[in-house]
Phi, psi and omega in degrees: 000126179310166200268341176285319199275029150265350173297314186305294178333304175290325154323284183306319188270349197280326149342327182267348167326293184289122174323319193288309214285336202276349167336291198284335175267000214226291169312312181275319162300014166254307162193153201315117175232160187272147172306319176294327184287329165295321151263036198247311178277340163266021182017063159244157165321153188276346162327288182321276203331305178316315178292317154318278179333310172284300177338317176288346170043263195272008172308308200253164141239178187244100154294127221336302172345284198090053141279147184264154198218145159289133154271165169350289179308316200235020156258009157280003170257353178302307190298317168310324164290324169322271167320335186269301189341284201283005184287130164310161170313142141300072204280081199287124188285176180279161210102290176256173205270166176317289202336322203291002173279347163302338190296330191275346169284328190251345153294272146032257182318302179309312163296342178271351175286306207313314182230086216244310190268350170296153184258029160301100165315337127345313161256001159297323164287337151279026197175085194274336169343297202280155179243165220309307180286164195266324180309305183318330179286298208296311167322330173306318202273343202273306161315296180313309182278291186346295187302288179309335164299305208286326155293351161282315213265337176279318163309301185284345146344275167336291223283296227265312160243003178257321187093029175297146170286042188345346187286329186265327197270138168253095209276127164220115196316083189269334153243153187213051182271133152258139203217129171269109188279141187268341154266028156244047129100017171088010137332106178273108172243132180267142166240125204224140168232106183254138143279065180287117207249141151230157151332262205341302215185138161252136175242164179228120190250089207239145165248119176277162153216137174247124152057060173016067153224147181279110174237013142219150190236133157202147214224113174239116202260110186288329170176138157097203148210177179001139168216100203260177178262348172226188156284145204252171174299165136284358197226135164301325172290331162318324201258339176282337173278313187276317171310330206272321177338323206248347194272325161307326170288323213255348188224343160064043195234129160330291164343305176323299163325307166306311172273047141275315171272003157284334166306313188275001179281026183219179177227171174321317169258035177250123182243358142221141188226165160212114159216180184241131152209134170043249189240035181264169165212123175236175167200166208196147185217083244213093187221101161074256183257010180279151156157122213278148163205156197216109170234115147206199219263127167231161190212144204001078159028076167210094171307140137254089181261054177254323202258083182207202183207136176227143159246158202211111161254124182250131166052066169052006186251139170282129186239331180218141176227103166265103184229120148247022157315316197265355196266314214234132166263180181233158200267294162204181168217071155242152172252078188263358154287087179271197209294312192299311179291357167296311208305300225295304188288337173281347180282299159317317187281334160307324207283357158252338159306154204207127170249174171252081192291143132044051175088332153271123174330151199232071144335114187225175199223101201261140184292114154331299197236160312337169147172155183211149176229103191237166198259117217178056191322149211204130141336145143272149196278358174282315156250083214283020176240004184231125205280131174218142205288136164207174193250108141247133171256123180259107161273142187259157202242187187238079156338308198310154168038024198300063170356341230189160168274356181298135183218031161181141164274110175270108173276099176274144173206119201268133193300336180271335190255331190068007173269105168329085173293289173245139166246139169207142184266136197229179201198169171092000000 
């Protein structure tokens, strides 16, 4: 078996540690129970139960009721308990090492994934979640390792390039969502949400993954600070070179490399920069322990900055990682539009539009001044992963005797094409 899906494995059971959650997972696999009933029957406190009840975190869902339920994740761990129960004893010789009582645990696991995955009608009917169809299934069964990977690669984060002292900290999983966004191209993004509690300091940490790749970090310190496992730099440009060091390590993207050697061209005392090398762009911003740093694609002087990485330092502590570098290509970079010619073309494109206020058409007036136009390279729906130069233009409407609360026109305009996409009425 390979050394990650034992990680994945071992991932999944560490849920299981406490006696009260298999309780509580042993009781819902019979049927749906509500919280006063589970605390009536595990005589434990109603904290405690609450503290448990997160900890199984994608173990459970909550139904309309708020009865609580096995999820997916967690008739595949009944079943594994089940089996690990009836397995005979192990008998570890002298000699060898303990682990080997895992194996009927990691055997376990493993059957309860195959029939997690199974094309039974029998079990489909037993695992009433899932549904009938097997693409449906089979999507399921991909989310569920999706989760446990992502919940490894979020630990090792924490542990491996921010340096937390995990030892101190107590991680307890408060959210585990996935959402297949339809304008990224079927791109799967997980959102994981931690707590981390210490004597020191409690933090709240959520992390995105697109297809269990890291593309936001964000860090909220709630009381006290930071508590890292090693000494950290004093100077933010310092702690931003040993942070991308560890982050090149920890995701292995070429790209990475590259602004690693845009970092060392500098010391502690250059506190703002802009600069270009070949079709990189970087800017950096830099004040006492405060400090900004921005790398993205730019190409015949066409920013794409959606396709970058930013880092965001507060009081020397990394508070925000934003990376789309690794998500998006790019389509093309031509501009046969400029900025007058976007306004022009959005100007145009109004003079027959029209909404419906309580049935009646809305006669407007569009205003010379205001207007913005900003440059904001975008997918097309036709390629949703490839960034191509386009224009949104905000036009201001003439309010006076207005029906609607609309008071400006939002205008897409593609720079290459000079072809109008959308209009849509903004308000506020």
């Amino acid at each position: 078996m390979p050394e990650s899906e034992e990680t994945i494995y071992s991932t999944m059971f560490s849920s299981l540690k406490h006696p009260v959650r298999r309780k509580i997972l042993r009781m819902l696999s019979e049927k749906p129970t509500g919280f006063s009933v589970m605390l009536e029957q595990l005589g434990v406190s109603s904290s405690h139960l609450t503290y448990h009840l997160e900890s199984l975190g994608e173990l459970l869902s909550k139904s309309d009721s708020g009865d609580y339920r096995l999820s997916t994740f967690g008739v595949a761990a009944v079943g594994t308990m089940r089996i690990v129960e009836d397995a005979p004893a192990v008998q570890t010789k002298k000699g060898r090492s303990r682990s080997l009582g895992w194996k009927p645990v990691i055997a376990g696991l493993i059957i309860s994934l195959v029939l997690l995955a199974s094309f039974s009608a029998l079990q489909y009917n037993a695992l009433t979640i899932l549904s009938n169809d097997h693409n449906e299934l089979k999507r399921k069964y991909d989310q569920l390792l999706d989760f446990t990977a992502s919940t490894d690669k979020a630990i090792s984060f924490l542990r491996d390039v921010i340096q937390l002292d995990l030892t101190k900290y107590e991680a307890t999983l408060l959210s585990n969502t996935v959402d297949d966004s339809s304008d990224l191209s079927g791109v799967i993004e997980q959102t994981l949400r931690y707590s981390l509690t210490s004597i020191e300091s409690t933090l709240d940490v959520v992390f995105r993954f697109k297809n269990n790749m890291l593309s936001s970090y964000q860090l909220l310190v709630l009381d006290g600070s930071v508590v890292y496992a090693e000494p950290q730099p004093f100077i933010v440009l310092d702690s931003a070179k040993w942070l991308l060091q560890k982050l090149w390590s920890y995701e292995d993207a070429p790209y990475l490399a590259d602004m690693n050697r845009t970092l060392y061209q500098f010391n502690e005392e250059v506190n703002s920069i802009q600069l270009t090398e070949g079709k990189m762009k970087f800017n950096m911003s830099v004040s006492g322990a405060n400090g900004a740093m921005h790398w993205y694609y730019s190409e015949s002087d066409v920013d794409f900055v959606s396709k970058g990485l930013k880092f965001i330092f507060e009081n020397q502590v990394l508070k925000a990682l934003d990376d789309t570098y690794f998500l998006y290509t790019i389509g093309n970079a031509q501009v046969n539009v400029d900025q007058a010619g976007a306004i022009q073309a959005a100007r145009n494109a109004v003079k027959g539009y029209s909404w419906s206020n309580g049935g009646q058409q809305v006669s407007y007036q569009v205003l010379d001044q205001p207007v913005t136009a900003v440059f904001d390279p975008k997918p097309r729906a036709e390629v949703p992963l490839a960034l191509i130069p386009h224009w949104t233009v905000t036009l201001y409407l003439d309010t006076t005797n207005q029906p609607t609360n609309v008071n400006r026109l939002q205008v897409e305009v593609w720079a290459d094409t000079g072809k109008v996409e959308h209009i849509r009425t903004l308000s506020g």
